[in-house]
C-alpha positions in Angstrom: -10.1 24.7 30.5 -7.7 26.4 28.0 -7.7 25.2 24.4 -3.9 23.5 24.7 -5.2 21.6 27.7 -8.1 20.2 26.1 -6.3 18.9 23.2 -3.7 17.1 25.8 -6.5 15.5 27.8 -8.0 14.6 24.0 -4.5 13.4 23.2 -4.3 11.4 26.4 -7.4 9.9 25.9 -7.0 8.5 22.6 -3.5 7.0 23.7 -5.1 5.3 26.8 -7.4 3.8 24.5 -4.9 2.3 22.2 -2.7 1.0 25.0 -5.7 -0.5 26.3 -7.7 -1.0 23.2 -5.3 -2.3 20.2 -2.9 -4.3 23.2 -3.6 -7.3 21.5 -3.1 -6.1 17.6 -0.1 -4.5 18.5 1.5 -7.6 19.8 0.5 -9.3 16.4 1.9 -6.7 14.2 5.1 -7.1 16.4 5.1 -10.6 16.2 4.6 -10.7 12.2 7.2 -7.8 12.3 10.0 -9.4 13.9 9.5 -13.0 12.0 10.0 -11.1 9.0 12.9 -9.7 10.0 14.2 -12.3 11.7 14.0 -14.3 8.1 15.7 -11.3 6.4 12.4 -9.6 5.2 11.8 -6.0 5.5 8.9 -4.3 6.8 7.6 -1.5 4.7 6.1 1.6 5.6 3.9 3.1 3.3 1.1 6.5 3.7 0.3 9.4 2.0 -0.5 12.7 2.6 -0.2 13.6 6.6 -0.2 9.7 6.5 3.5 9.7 5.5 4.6 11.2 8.8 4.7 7.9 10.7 6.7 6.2 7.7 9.5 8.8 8.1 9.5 8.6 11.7 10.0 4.6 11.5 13.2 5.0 9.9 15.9 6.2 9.9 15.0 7.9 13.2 17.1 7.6 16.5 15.9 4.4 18.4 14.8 2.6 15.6 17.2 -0.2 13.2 18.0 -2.0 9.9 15.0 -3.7 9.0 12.5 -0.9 8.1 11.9 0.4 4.8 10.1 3.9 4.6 8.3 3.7 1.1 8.0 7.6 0.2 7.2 9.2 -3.2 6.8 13.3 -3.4 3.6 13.0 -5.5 2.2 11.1 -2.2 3.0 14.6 -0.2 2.7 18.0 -0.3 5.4 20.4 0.2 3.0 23.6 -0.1 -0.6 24.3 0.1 -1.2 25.4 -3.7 1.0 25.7 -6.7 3.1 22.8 -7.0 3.9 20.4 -5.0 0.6 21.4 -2.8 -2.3 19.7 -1.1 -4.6 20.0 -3.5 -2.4 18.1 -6.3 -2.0 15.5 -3.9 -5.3 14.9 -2.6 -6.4 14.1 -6.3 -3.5 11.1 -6.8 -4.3 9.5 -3.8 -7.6 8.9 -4.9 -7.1 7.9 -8.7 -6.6 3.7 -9.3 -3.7 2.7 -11.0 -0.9 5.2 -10.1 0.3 3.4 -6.9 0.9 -0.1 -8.1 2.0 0.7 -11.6 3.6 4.0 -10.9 4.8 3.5 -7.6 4.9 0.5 -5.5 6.1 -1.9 -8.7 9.6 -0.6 -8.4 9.8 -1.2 -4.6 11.4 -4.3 -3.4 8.4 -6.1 -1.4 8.0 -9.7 -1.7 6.6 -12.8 0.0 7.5 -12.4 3.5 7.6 -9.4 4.0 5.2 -7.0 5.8 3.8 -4.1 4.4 2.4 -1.1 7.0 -0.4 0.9 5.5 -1.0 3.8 7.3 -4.7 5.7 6.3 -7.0 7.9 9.0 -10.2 6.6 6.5 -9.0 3.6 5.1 -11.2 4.4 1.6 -9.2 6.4 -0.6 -7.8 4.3 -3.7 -3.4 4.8 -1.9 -4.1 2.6 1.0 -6.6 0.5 -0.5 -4.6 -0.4 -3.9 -1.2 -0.5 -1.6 -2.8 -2.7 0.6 -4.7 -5.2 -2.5 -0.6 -4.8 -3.9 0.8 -6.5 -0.8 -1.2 -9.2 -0.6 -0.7 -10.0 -4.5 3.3 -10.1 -3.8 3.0 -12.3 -1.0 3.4 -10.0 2.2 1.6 -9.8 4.9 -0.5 -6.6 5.7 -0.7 -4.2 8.4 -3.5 -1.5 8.7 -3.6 1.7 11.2 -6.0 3.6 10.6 -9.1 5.2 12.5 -12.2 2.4 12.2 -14.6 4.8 13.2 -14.0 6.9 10.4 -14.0 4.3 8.2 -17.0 2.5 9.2 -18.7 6.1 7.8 -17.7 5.9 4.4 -18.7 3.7 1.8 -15.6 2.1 -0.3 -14.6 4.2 -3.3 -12.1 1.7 -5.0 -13.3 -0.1 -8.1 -12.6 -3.4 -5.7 -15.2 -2.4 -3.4 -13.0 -3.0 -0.9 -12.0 -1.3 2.3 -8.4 -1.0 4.1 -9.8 -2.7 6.9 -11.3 -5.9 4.2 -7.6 -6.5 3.4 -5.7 -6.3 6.2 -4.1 -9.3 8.0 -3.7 -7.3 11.2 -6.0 -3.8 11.5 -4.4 -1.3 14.6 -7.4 1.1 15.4 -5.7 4.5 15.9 -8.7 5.1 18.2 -9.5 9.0 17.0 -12.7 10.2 16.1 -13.6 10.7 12.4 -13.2 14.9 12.0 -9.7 14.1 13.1 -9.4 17.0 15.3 -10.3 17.1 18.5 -11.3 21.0 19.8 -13.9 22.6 19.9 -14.8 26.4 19.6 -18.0 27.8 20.9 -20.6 28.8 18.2 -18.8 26.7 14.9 -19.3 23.5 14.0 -15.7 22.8 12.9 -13.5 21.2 15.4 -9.3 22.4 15.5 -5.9 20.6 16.2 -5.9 17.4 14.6 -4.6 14.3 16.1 -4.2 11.1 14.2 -0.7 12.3 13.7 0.0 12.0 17.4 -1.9 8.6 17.3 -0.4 7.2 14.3 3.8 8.2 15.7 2.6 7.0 19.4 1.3 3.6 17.0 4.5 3.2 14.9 7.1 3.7 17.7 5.1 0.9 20.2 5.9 -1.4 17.2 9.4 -0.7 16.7 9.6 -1.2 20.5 8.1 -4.3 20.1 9.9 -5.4 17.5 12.9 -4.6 18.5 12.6 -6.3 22.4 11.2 -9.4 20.3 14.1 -9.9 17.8 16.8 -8.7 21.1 15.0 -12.0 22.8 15.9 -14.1 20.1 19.8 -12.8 19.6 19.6 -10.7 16.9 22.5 -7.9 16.8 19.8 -5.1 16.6 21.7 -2.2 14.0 20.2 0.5 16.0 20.4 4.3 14.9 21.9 6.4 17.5 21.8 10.3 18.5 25.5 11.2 17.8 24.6 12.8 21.2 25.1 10.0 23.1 28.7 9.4 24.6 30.9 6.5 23.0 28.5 7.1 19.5 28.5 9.6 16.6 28.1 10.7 13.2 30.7 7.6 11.6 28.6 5.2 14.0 25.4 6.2 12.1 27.3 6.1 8.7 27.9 2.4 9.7 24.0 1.8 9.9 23.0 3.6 6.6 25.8 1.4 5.5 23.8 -1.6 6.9 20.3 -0.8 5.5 21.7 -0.2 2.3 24.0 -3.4 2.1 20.7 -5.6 3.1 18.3 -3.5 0.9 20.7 -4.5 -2.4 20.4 -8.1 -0.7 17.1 -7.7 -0.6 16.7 -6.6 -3.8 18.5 -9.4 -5.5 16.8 -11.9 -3.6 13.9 -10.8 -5.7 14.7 -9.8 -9.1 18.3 -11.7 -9.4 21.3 -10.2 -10.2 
């Protein structure tokens, strides 16, 4: 079997188990999603590192709606390998206390009622685990994705001696193994081609399609972002949506702090 065909049968794998696996998880998360929602919350995305693809791809991105709110800072990514802005840099913040509640998550507008998605492959480092502790001081409820096997290796490194998993009100097991990637070559221990990534996208858009069939059962005028591809839609349509999010964000954001 050729390298690309063994990481599609790894891929495949790990989704079968988390359609089969997390089923029930899922269906909470959607659940606690669309309440929220429904009450005029938002539900907050937040990951760092590679964990930050799945918050970009929740919103704004084609099929998805108001009601998402992609928390992203650049210190939590990297732009380059080395030098600045690089992996390195990064992989040193996401592991010191203190800088994502005081520095970062502070100034974002979560509150009570509203869910807050941590997104973390081990689930250990001090990002998840201080977003996580964060959301459950304000009053929201948590979700976790992350990969349980990898995290039932590691002992905690927060200063809580907490876990992502510990804190969590719903945990969504991304089903990957704990090296991440998933091929092997012949004489090296090392394994190639990650894919949590895969798992953690595949993850985020069952919830939004979730969500979004729960709160279209209950009547709610779904403000859905749409390819300006698609005949009788286009780019002044979309403006109309960032329009939306922004209008209920300010909402949002007097809700908690006044005018």
């Amino acid at each position: 079997m050729l390298a690309f065909e063994t990481y599609f049968e790894k891929i495949e794998n790990i989704l079968r188990k988390i359609k089969t696996q997390q089923r029930d998880n899922i269906l909470k998360a959607a659940n606690l999603m669309a309440d929220c929602i429904s009450n005029g919350g938002f539900v907050h995305m937040f990951g760092s590192g590679h964990s930050i693809i799945p918050v970009l791809d929740a919103f704004p991105r084609y099929g998805s709606f108001v009601g998402f709110n992609p928390l992203t800072d650049p210190r939590l990514m990297w732009f380059s390998p080395t030098g600045p802005a690089s992996a390195p840099g990064l992989l040193l913040i996401e592991r010191k206390e203190g800088y994502i509640e005081d520095g970062f998550l502070r100034y974002q507008p979560i509150a009570s009622g509203d869910v807050l998605v941590v997104y973390s492959h081990g689930g250990v480092n001090a990002a998840p685990v201080e977003a996580a502790l964060y959301g459950k001081k304000v009053g929201a409820s948590v979700i976790a994705v992350l990969s349980m096997q990898n995290q039932s290796l590691a002992a905690p490194t927060h200063s809580s001696g907490k876990k992502l998993s510990d804190i969590a009100d719903v945990i969504i097991d991304n089903c990957v193994p704990p090296e991440d990637a998933v091929v092997e070559l012949e004489g090296r221990k090392e394994k190639i081609a990650a894919s949590s990534t895969v798992a953690a996208v595949a993850i985020t858009m069952c919830l939004v399609a979730q969500t979004g069939s729960i709160l279209h059962e209950r009547g709610k005028d779904l403000k859905i972002f749409v390819s300006p591809n698609v005949e009788g839609f286009g780019v002044d349509y979309n403006i109309k949506i960032f329009d939306e999010h922004q209008k209920t964000i300010s909402e949002h954001y007097r809700r908690i702090y006044g005018e």
